[in-house]
C-alpha positions as CSV (number, residue, x, y, z in Angstrom):
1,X,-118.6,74.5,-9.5
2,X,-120.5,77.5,-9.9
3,X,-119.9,80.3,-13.0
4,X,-118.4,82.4,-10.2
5,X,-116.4,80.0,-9.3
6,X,-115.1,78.5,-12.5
7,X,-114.7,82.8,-13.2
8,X,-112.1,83.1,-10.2
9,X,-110.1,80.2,-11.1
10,X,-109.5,81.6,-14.4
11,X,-106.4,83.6,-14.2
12,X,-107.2,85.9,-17.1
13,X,-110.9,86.6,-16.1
14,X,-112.2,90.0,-15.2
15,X,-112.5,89.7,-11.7
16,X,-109.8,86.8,-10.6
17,X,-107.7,87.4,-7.7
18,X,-105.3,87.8,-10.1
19,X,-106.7,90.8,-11.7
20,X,-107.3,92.5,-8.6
21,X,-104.0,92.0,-7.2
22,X,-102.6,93.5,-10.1
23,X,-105.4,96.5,-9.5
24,X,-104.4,96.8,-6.1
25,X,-100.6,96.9,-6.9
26,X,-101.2,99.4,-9.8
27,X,-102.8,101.7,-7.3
28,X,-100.6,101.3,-4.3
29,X,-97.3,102.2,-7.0
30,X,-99.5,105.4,-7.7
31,X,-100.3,106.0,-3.6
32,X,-96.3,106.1,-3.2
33,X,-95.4,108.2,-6.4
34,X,-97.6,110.5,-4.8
35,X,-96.0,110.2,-1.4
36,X,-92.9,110.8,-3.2
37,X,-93.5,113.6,-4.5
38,X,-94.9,115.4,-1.8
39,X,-91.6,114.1,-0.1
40,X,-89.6,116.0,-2.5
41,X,-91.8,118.9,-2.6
42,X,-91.9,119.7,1.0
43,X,-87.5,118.6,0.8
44,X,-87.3,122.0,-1.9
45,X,-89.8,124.1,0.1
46,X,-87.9,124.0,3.3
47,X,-84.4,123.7,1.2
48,X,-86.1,127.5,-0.4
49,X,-86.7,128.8,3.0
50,X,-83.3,128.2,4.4
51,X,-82.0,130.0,0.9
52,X,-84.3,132.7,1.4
53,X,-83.4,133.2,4.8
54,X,-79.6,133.4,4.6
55,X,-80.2,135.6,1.7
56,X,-81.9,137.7,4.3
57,X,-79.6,137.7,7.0
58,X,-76.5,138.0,5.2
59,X,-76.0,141.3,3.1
60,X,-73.7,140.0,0.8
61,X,-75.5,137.3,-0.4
62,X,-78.5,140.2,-0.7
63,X,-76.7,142.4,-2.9
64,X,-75.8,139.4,-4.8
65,X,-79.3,138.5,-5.7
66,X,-80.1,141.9,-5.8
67,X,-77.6,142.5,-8.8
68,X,-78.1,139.1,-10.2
69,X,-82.1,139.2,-10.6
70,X,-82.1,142.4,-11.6
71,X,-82.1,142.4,-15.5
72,X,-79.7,145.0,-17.4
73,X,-81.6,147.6,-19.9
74,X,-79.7,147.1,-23.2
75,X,-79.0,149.8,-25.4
76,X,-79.2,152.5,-22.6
C-alpha cells in the first residue's frame, strides 16, 4: 500500500475522505445559512413594502406615522 494510500485509510489524516466530508458538510451548512438569510431578508423587504404602501394609501395610518415619528421638542 502506498503512503497515499495508507494516508486515506487513516480516519484522522489530513486529507481522508473523512476530513473532506466533514469540509464539504461545514461548507454546505454555511451555503444554506446564507440562503436563509437572504430568505428572510427579501421575506422583511417585501413585508416593508406592503407597510409602506398601506401607509400610503390609507390617511389614517399616514397621520399616524406622521405623529408617531415625529419627535416632540421638550421644554418648548
Amino acid at each position: 500500500m502506498t503512503p497515499a494510500d495508507q494516508a486515506s485509510q487513516n480516519l484522522e489524516a489530513p486529507f481522508s475522505v473523512r476530513r473532506r466530508q466533514r469540509g464539504g458538510r461545514s461548507v454546505m451548512q454555511v451555503s444554506s445559512s446564507v440562503s436563509a438569510m437572504e430568505a428572510l431578508r427579501a421575506r422583511i423587504r417585501a413585508q416593508s413594502k406592503t407597510v409602506a404602501e398601506h401607509i400610503a394609501a390609507d390617511p389614517d395610518a399616514n397621520s399616524f406615522i406622521g405623529d408617531w415619528a415625529t419627535p416632540e421638542l421638550l421644554g418648548r
